[in-house]
N, C-alpha and C positions, 0 to 999 in steps of 0.2 A: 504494500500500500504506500504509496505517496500523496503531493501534496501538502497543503497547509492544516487540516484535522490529523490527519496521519502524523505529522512533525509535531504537532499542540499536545497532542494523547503520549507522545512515546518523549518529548522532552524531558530531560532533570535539569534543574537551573543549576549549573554548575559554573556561571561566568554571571558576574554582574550586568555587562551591560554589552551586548551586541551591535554593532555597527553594520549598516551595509550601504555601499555604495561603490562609486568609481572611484580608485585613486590613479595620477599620471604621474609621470618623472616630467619637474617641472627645473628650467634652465632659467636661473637668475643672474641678473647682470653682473658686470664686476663693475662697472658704475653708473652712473644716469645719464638720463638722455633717450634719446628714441632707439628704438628696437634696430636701426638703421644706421644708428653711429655705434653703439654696443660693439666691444672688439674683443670679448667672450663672457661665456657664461658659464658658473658653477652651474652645477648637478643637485638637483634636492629633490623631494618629493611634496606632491600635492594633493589634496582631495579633503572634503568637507568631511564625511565620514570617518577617513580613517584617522585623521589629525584628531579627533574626539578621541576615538579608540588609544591612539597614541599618549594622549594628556592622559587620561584615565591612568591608562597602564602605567604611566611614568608617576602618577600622584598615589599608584600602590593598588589600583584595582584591577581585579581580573578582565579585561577588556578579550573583546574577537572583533574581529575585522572581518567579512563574508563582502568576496567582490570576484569580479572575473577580467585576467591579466592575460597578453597574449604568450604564446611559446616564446619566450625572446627574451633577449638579454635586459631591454627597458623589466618586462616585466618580473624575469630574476633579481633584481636588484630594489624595485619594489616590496617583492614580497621578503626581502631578506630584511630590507632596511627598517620596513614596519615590526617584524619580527622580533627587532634586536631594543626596541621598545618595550618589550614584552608584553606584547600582543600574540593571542593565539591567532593565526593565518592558516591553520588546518585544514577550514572549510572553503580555502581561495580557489576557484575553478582557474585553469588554461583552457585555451581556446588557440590550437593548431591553426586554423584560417583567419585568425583575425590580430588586428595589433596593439599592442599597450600605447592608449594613447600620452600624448605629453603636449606642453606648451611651455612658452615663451614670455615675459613678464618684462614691463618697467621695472623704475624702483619705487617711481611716486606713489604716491597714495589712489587705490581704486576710483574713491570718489571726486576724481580730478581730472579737468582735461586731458590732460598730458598724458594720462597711464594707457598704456598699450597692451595688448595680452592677443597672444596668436597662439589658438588652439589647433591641435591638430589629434582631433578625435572621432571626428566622422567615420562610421563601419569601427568605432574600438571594438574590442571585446568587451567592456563593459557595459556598452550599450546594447551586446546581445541575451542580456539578463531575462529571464520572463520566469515566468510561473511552472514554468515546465522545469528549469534545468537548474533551481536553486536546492539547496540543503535545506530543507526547513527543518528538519530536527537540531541543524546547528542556528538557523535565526532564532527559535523559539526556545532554548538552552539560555536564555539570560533573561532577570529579575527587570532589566528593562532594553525593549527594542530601541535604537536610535536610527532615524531614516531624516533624508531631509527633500525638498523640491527640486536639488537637481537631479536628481536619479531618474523623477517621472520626467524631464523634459529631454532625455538622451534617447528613446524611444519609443514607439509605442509597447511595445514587447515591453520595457521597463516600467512604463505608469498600471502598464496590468499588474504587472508585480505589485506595485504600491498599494493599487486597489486592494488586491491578495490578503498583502499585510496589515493592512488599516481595517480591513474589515473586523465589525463588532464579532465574535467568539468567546467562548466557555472556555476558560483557562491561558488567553491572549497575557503574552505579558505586558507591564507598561507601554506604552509605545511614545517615544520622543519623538519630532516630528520640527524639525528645522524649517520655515519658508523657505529661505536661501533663494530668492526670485533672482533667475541669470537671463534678463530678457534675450541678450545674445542666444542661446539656448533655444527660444522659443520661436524665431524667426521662420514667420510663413507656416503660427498655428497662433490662433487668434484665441484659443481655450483654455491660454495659462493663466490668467485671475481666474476662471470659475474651476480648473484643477485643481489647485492649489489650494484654496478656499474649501473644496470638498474634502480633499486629504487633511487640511489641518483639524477642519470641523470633526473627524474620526478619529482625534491621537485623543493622549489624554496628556501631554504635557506640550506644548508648541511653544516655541520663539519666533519672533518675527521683531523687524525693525519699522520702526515708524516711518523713515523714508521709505521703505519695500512694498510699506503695505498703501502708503499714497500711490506709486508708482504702478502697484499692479492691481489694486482694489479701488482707487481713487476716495480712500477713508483715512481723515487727517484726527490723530489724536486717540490716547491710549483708550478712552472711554469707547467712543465710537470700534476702536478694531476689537474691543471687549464684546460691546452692543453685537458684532457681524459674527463672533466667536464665543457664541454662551456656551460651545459643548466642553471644549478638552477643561478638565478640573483644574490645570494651571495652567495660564496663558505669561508667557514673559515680553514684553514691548518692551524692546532696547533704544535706546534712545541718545543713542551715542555720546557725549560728552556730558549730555546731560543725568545719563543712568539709567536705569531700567525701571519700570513699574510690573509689579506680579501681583496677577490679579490668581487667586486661590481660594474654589469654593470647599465649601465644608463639607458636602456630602457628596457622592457621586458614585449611585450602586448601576449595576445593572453589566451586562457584559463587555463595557469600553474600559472603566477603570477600578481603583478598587482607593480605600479611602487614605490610604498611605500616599499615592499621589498628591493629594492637596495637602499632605504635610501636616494632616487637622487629626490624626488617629488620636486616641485617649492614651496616657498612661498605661502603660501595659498591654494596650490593643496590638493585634498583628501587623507584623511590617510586609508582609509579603506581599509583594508588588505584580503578583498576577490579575486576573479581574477574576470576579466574581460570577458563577454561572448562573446570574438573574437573568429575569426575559426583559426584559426594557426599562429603561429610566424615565422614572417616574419622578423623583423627587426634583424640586426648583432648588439651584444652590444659591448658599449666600456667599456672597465674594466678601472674602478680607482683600483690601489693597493697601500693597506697601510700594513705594517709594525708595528706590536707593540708589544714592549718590553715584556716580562714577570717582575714581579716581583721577589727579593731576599724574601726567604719566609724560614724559621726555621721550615722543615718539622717535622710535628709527623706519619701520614700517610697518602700515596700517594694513595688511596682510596676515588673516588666519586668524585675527582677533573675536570674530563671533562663533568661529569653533571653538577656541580657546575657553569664551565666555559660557557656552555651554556645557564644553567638559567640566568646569570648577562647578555650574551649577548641577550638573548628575551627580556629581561625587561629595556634595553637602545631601543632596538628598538622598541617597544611596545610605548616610550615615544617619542619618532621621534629623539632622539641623531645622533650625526655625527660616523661616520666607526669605528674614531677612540677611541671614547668616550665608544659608542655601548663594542669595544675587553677590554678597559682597565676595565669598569665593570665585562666584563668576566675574568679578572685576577683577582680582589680583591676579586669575589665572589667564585673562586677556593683558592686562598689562607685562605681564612676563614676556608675553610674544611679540606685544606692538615694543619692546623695547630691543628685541634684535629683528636681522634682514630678511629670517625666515618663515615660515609656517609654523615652523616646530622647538622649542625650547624646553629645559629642564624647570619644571615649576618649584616657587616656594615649597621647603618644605613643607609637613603638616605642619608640626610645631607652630614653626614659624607664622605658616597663615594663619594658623587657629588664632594666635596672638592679634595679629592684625584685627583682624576679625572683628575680637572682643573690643575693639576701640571704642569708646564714645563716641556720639555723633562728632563733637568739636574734633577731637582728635584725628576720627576718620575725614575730615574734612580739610586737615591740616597735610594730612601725605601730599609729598610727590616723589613720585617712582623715577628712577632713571636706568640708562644700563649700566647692569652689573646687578644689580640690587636681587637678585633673587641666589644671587652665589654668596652673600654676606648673611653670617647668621647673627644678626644685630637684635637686640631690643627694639622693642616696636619705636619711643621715642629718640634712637637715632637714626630711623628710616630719615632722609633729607626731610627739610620741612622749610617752607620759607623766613 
């Protein structure tokens, strides 16, 4: 028997948190400027999923990665590199016909004129993902799913997948559920705001950015993308320098999530982050909303930061942390990365962030991060401060 009940019935949650998606071997500049004067590029790796996967494993949790890489040396060197993260990569398909994609990057900041990025992933192997030729005994082996919205826009064969996954089930584990709207991506399919929208309305944890969600929803402001998004139990609206607001209802039975998700379980209640095999949701929740600051951070580049942001937030919630605890891990654990050139960095210890953490609002509002700062194990009040 295969399939997504097949894989749901025979899973044991032996991994925290599951990732699936594309990753490429991505070529960074050695300085800036146009793609055109660039006179070479390092080697590194890229992808929204597995960069989650990778923070995880590096912040100490059992992380898997589930993707499809070609026979090739790009894709050798992928799945080694991710690996050596300590990520399981067990359930990585090859695909003989087809090639590990990759691209090419500025240095500037994405959300800038100037930034350049030449993909070259059309026919990847990862975009020939469907429902047919996935492991769901190894998706469904973790306490929560992570999927985000590029996966559904690489091709149809992939959004069925998503469908697949997102679908409400008896025993689904959490399902995280990234927007990650890459309009590039969607060119000459006019159905990625109502996609996207449909997939996140069936997770039970979502992030989304407030500029993503004007640009492909045309909905300005955390309330309103709350109002368009009453289902998933935590909604996170990033809000880039300004912070995040998470919006978190208190009850949410029924086969999408289970109440560990909104972080609202009682004392002694179970953490188990499967769902519940109810027939439908019934009950109205109430939203707690919190509010939390970003950090001052000495950007080097603004690349990989809202992966980054959601690993640190899986892994407060994975530990049972409060809303607010859960967002301020997703800022330190984004500032780690917007402070060096790559995608991927060693994050604050726990210790150390836990300290952070605990700051006072005054205090938390007093940080600024720069590079190097996650390799010093200082006291929270010598972190730089103005």
């Amino acid at each position: 028997m295969s399939g997504p009940a097949a894989g749901t019935a025979a899973a044991a949650t032996t991994t925290d948190v599951v990732c699936l998606g594309e990753s490429m071997v991505t070529f960074l500049p050695s300085q800036p400027g146009r793609l055109a004067d660039v006179p070479s590029f390092g080697r590194g790796i890229g992808g929204a999923e597995s960069n989650v996967a990778c923070a995880l494993a590096a912040a100490g949790h059992r992380a898997a990665w589930v993707g499809r890489v070609g026979a090739d040396g790009f894709g050798d060197h992928l799945v080694e590199t991710i690996a050596s993260y300590g990520v399981d990569t067990s359930a990585v398909r090859r695909d003989p016909a087809r090639p590990t994609g990759v691209y090419f990057r500025t240095a500037t900041d994405r959300g800038t004129d100037t930034h350049e990025v030449a993909y070259y992933r059309a026919g990847s192997a990862a975009s020939a993902m469907s429902p047919e030729n996935v492991p769901y005994e190894a998706l469904f082996a973790g306490r929560v799913l992570h999927l985000s919205g590029i996966t559904a826009a690489l091709s149809p064969d992939c959004l069925a997948l998503l469908r697949e996954l997102t679908a409400p089930r008896p025993g689904r584990p959490l399902v995280s559920f990234d927007v990650n709207h890459r309009p590039h991506l969607w060119r000459g399919c006019a159905e990625d705001a109502s996609v996207l929208l449909e997939l996140a309305r069936r997770a039970d944890l979502v992030f989304v950015g407030e500029d993503e969600a004007e640009e492909a929803w045309g909905i300005v402001g955390a309330e309103a993308i709350r109002a368009a998004l009453p289902e998933p139990s935590v909604l996170v609206v990033k809000r880039g320098s300004a912070g995040a607001t998470v919006f978190a209802s208190e009850l949410r039975p029924g086969p999408r999530g289970a109440e560990a998700a909104a972080g609202t379980a009682a004392p002694g209640a179970s953490t188990d982050t499967t769902c519940p095999a109810t027939s439908a949701d019934t009950a109205t929740p109430a939203d707690t909303v919190t509010p939390v600051p970003a950090l001052r951070v000495d950007v080097v580049a603004a690349v990989g930061a809202g992966d980054a942001f959601a690993a640190g937030f899986l892994s407060a919630t994975l530990r049972g942390l409060p809303v607010r605890d859960r967002a301020r891990h997703g800022h330190l654990m984004a500032a780690a990365v917007l402070t060096v050139p790559g995608d991927l960095t060693d994050p604050p210890s726990r210790d150390r962030a836990d300290r952070l953490v605990a700051l006072d609002d005054a205090a938390w509002g007093r940080l600024r991060l720069a590079p190097g700062w996650t390799a010093a194990d200082r006291a929270p009040e010598e972190v730089r401060t103005p």
